[in-house]
N, C-alpha and C positions, 0 to 999 in steps of 0.2 A: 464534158469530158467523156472519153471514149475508152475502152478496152486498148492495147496495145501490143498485146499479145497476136504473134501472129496468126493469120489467120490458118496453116496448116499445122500446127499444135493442134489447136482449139479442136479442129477435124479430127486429129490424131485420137483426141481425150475422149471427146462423143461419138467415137466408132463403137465404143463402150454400150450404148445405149441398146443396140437389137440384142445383142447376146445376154446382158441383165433382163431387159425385159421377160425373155423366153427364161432366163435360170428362174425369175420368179415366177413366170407361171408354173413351174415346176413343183412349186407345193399346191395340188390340187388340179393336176391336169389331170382333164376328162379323157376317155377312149376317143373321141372324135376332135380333138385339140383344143377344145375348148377349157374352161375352168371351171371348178368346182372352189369354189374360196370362200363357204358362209360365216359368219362371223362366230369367233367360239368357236370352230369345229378347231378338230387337229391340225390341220392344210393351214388355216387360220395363226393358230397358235405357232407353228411352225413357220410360216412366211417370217411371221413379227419377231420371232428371235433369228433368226437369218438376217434381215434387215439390222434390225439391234448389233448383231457383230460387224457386218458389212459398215455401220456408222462408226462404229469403233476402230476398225480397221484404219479409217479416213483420218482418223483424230478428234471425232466427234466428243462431247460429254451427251451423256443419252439418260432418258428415263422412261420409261412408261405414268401412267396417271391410271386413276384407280377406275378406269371403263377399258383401258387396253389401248387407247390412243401411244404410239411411239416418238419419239421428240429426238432432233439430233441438235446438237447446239454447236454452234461455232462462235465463241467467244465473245464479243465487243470489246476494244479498248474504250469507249468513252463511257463512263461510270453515270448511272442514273438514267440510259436511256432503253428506251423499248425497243423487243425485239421483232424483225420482222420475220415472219412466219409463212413457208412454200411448201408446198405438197400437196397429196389427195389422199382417196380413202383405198384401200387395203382390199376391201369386201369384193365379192362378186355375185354377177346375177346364176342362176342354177344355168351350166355349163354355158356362161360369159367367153366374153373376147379374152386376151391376154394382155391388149393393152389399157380398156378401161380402167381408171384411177391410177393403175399403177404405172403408167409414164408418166405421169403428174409426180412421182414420189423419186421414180428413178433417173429424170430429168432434172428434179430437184438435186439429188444427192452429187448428181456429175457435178454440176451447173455449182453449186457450192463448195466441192472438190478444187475444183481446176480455180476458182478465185483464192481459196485459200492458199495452195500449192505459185501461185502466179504472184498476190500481193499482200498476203499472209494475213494477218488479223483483222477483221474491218474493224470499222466504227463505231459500228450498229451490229448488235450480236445478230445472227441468223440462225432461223430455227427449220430442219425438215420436218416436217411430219407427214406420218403415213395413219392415217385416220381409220380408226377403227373400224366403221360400220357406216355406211351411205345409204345404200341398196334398197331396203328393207325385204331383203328374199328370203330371211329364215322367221324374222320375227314381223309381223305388223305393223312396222314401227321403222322411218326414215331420220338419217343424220345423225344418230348415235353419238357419233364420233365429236362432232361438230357442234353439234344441237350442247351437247355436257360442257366442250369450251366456250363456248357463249351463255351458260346458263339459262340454256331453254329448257332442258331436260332436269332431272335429276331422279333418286330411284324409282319415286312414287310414278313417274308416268310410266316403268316397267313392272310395277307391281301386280301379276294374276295374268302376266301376258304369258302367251305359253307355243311353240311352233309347232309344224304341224304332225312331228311324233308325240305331241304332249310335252315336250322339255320346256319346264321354267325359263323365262330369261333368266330369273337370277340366279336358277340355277348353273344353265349354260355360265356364266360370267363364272362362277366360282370352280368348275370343272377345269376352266382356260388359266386358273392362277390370282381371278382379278375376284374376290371373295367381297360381296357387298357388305358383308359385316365391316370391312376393313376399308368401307367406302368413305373419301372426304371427295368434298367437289372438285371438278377439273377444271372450274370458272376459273379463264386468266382476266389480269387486268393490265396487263404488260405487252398487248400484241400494238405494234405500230402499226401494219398492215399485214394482209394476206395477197398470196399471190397464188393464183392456181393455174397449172400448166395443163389441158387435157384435148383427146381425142374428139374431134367435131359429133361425132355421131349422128352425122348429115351430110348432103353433096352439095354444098352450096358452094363451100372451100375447091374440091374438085373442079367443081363447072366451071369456077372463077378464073383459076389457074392459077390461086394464091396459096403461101406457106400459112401464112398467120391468119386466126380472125380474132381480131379484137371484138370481145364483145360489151356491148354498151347496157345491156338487160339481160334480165334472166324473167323469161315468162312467170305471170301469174297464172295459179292453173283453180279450175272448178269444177268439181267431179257429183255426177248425180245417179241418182239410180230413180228412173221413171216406173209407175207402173201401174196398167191402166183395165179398169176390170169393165169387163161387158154381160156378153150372157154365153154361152155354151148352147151348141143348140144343132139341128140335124143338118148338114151340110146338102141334104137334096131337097129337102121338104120344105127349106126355110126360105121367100123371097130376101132380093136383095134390100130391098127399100123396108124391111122389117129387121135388118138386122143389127144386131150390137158386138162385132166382130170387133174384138182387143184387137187381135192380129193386123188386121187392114188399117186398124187407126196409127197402131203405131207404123207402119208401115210409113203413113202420109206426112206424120210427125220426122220422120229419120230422114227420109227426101227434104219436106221445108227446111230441115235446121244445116243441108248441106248448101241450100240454095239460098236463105240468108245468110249464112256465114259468107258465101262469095261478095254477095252486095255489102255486105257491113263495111269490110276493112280486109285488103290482100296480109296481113299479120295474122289476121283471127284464125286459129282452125280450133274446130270443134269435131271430134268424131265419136259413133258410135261402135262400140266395141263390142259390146255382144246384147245378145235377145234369146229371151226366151219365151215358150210359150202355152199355153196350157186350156186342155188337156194334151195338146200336142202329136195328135192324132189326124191322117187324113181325109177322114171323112164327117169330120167335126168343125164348127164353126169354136175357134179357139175365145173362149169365156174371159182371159186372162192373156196378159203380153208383157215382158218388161223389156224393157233396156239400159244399158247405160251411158251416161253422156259426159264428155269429158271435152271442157273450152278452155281454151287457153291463149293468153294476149298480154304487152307489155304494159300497156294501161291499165290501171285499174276501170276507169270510170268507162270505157268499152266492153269489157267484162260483164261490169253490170248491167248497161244498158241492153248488152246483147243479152246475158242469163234473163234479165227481167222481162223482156218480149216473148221470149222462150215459155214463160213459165205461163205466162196470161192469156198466149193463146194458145194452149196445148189444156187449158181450162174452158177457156170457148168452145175451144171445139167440143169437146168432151160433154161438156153440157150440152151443144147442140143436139149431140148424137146420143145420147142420152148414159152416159156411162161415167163412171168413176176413174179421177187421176189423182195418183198422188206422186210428190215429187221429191226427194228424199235426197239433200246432197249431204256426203259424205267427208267431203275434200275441200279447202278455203284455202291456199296457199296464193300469198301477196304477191305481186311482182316485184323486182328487186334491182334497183339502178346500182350499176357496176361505179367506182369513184373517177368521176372526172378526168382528173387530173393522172390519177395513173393510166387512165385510157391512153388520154395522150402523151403522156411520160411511152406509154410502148408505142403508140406510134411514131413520134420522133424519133426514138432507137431502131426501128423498125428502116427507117425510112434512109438513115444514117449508114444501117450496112447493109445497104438496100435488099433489105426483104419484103418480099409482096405482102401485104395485109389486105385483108376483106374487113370495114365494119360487121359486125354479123348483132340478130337477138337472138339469145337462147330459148331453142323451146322447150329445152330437157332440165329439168332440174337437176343443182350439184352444192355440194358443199358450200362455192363460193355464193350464193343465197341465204345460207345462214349466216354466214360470216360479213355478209354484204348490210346487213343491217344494226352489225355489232364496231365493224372497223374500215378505213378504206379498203378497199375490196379491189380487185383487178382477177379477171378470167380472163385465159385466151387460149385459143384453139388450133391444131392442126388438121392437115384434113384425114377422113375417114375414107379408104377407097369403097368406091360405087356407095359410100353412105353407110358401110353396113355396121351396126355395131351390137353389142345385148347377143353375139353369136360366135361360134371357133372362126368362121370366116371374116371377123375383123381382123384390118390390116391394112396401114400407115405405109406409106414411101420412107425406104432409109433416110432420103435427103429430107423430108421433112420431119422426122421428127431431130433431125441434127438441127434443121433452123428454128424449132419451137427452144432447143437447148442453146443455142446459141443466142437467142433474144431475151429469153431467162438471164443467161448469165448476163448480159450486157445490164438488163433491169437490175436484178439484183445487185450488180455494181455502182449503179446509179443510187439506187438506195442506201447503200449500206457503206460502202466506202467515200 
């Protein structure tokens, strides 16, 4: 069963969608168009009651929960069953795109709009949410929002966290309205599925020439901090073949680990993102080097095999050459299978009113990864132009983000009515 609604309505109702986006980046637009949206801040506080009326406005019944997550509800007739739950997260990265998370929420709210206004109550209540916190740009600490509705989080894992003026989380939280003394969990046990609409923030979509990606994974990610002590020593007086250069070695270490990543598996990328080194002077053979390494792949069991060769001969060597490594990972995040079934629930729908999909894997983590291992899960993407996104120069083609809303709503109808 299909939508029936014609198809230049439907255009009419998600014309809506570029002028919402741009009104909401409006609490926390940067000088250079970017966003400023950290979680707690005023801009923050201010989006989520804008939104909160904007849902009321719809007909929604709305609440918040006691971390700041926003909820808009659309009813069910059928008594005793679970709701399905659409949107993203609110937050932004320090002066972010304008469409990150929040076409995921403003998508949502159209997309739920126009079914209710079209075939009025479903079956299956539906819920928007625009999730508190994803990012982790103000505080240490990823999925807030998400992480609380699924009961991974709760206060104690923000207890002594502090950003980087010094402000408490908990304090932040009680400054926004959301006072942890008057905290009960936001664990639901009533979500039937999640859906999440968002920006590719990649060019794969682009290249392809496709509206949709359906994604089937959300990378596993493994983050390390290498760091490898040698000797310090006089950069003219020293032979080569006498030295214990940190610098050189890691040097040889950052080149292997781009050139086994090729041979492993065309999914794996592994990059190093920065180095440092020490004393850090030019005319000094550097005593000290670190770097960091960050792999990431839909298997698990590639993950490891590739982290574990990583780790054993970056100890070889090191021995050989006679120097000290130590390896120090920070990061362990699972990979995460998207549900089956709703994969291809959107691509049949997809395919029905004929919109282009790409399968795609994720290699950015988002919401739909914590929620992926709590309920059926479904992410899917539109494209990103030239890939860019985390910048004011992100930005989406009208006509696609109309068919990322147009395939929502068709989903959501499948679901719920």
């Amino acid at each position: 069963m299909t939508l029936t609604t014609e198809s230049h309505s439907l255009m009419k109702e998600i014309d809506q969608v570029d002028s919402m986006v741009k009104w909401l980046a409006s609490f926390g637009q940067s000088d250079s168009g970017g966003v400023n949206r950290l979680l707690y801040s005023p801009s923050w506080v201010q989006a989520q009651h804008a939104l909160e009326n904007k849902m009321k406005s719809y007909g929604f019944i709305t609440h918040f929960d006691s971390v700041g997550n926003l909820f808009g509800k659309l009813q069910g007739s059928t008594p005793n069953t679970k709701t399905i739950l659409t949107g993203s997260h609110i937050d932004s990265v320090l002066n972010g795109g304008i469409y990150d998370g929040v076409y995921g929420i403003i998508a949502s709210l159209l997309a739920v709009k126009k079914l209710h206004e079209t075939y009025g109550t479903p079956k299956k209540s539906i819920e928007v949410v625009s999730l508190c916190e994803e990012e982790g740009s103000r505080f240490p600490l990823t999925f807030w929002g998400s992480g609380n509705i699924t009961g991974k989080y709760t206060l104690e894992d923000i207890e002594g966290i502090k950003d980087t003026d010094g402000v408490l989380f908990s304090e932040a939280m009680k400054n926004a309205g959301f006072d942890p003394v008057q905290y009960s969990s936001p664990q639901r046990n009533d979500i039937d599925c999640f859906i999440e609409l968002h920006v590719e923030q990649g060019i794969v979509l682009e290249k392809k020439g496709s509206s949709i990606g359906t994604v089937s994974h959300i990378v596993g990610q493994r983050r390390y901090t290498v760091t490898i002590t040698g000797e310090s020593n006089h950069a003219g007086t020293t032979p080569m073949p006498y030295r214990k250069d940190a610098l050189a070695t890691a040097g040889h270490f950052i080149s292997y680990i781009s050139e086994k990543a090729i041979q492993t598996d065309p999914q794996l990328v592994a990059t190093v993102g920065k180095i440092n080194a020490s004393p850090n002077v030019p005319n000094v053979i550097a005593g000290e080097a670190q770097f960091t390494l960050d792999v990431r792949h839909f298997k698990e069991d590639v993950l490891d095999e590739f982290c574990d060769h990583l780790a054993n001969y970056f100890k070889q060597v090191a021995q050989k050459r006679e120097m000290e490594i130590t390896i120090d990972q920070w990061m362990n995040v699972q990979a995460v299978k998207m549900d089956p079934s709703l994969t291809e629930l959107s691509k049949l729908a997809a395919t029905e009113k004929n919109i282009t999909f790409e399968p795609l894997i994720s290699g950015a983590g988002h919401d739909a990864q914590v929620f992926g291992t709590f309920c059926p899960t479904s992410l899917l993407f539109v494209p990103s132009e030239k890939g860019i996104s985390h910048s004011p120069k992100e930005s989406t083609k009208k006509e696609d983000l109309e068919k990322g809303i147009e395939l929502l709503t068709e989903l959501l109808y499948r679901l719920a009515y």
